[in-house]
C-alpha positions as CSV (number, residue, x, y, z in Angstrom):
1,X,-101.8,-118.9,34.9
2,X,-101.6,-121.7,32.7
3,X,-98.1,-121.4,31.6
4,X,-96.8,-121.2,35.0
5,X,-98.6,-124.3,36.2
6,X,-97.1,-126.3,33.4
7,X,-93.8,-124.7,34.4
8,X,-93.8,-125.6,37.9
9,X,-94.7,-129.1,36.8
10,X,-92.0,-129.6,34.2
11,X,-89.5,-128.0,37.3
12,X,-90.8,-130.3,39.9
13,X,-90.9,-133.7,37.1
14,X,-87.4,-132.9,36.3
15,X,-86.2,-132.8,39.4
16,X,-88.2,-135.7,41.2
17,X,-85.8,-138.7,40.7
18,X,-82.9,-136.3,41.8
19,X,-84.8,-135.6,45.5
20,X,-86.3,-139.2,45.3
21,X,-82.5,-140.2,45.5
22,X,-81.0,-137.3,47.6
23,X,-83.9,-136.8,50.5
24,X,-82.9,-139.5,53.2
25,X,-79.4,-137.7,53.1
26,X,-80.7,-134.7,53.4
27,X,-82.8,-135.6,56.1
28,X,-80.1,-136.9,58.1
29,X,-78.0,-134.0,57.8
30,X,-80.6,-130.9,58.3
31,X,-81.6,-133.3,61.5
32,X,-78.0,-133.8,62.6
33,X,-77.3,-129.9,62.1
34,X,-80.6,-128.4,63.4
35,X,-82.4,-131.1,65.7
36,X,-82.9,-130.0,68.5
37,X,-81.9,-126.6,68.4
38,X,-85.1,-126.0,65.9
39,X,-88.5,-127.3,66.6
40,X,-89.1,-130.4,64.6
41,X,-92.3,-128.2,62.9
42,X,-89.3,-126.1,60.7
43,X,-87.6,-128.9,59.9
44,X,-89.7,-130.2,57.8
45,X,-89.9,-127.1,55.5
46,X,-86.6,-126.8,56.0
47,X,-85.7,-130.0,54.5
48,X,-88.0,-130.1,51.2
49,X,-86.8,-126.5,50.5
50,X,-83.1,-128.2,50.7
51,X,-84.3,-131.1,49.3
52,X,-86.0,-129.0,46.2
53,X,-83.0,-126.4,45.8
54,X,-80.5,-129.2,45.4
55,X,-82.4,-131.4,42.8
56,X,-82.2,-129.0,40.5
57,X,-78.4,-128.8,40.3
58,X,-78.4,-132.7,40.6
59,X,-80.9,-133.4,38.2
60,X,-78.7,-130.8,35.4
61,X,-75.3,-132.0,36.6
62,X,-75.6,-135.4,37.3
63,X,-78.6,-137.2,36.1
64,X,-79.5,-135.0,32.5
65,X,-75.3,-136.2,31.7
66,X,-75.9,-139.7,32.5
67,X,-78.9,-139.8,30.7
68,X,-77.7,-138.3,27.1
69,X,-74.5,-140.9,27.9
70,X,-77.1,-144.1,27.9
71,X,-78.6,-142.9,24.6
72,X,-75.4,-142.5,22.9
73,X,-74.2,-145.8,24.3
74,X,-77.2,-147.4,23.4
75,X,-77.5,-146.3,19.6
76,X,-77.0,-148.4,17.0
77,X,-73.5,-147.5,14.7
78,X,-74.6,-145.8,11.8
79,X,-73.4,-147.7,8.7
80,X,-70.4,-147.1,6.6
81,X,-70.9,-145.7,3.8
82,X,-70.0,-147.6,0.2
83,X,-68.1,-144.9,-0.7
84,X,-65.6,-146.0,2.2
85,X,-65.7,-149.7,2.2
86,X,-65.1,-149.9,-2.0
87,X,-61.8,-147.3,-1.2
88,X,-60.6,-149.9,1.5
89,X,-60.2,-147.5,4.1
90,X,-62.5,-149.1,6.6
91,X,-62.7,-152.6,7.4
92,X,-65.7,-154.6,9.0
């Protein structure tokens, strides 16, 4: 029991910032697709199963990239070593 509540957590904490930023679209288009011909009571299932099914795939494609990208632009350069500088292969 435990293990599966902590999984579903992780899942839905990953993918939180990906629906935070995807929903409104979503919204718009399951209403523009669906409204009126289903009753505005499915719709909203409809649209946080969407909304849940495509932050996944955003959250791995888009936001887990940029995020390892920021760290690595962010880093410090690791130093030369002396071994380098004394052969005069590498300037500073």
């Amino acid at each position: 029991g435990d293990v599966y509540k902590r999984q579903v957590f992780t899942f839905l904490g990953n993918v939180s910032y990906a629906m935070y930023l995807n929903h409104i679209t979503i919204i718009i288009v399951v209403m523009a697709l669906a409204y009126p011909a289903w009753p505005l009571w499915g719709l909203g299932p409809t649209i946080v199963a969407v909304t849940l099914l495509l932050g996944l795939p955003f959250w791995r494609y888009v936001e887990k990239p940029a995020i390892r990208l920021g760290r690595t632009l962010t880093q410090q350069p690791k130093p030369v070593p002396e071994a380098f500088r004394a052969s005069g292969s590498v300037t500073q």
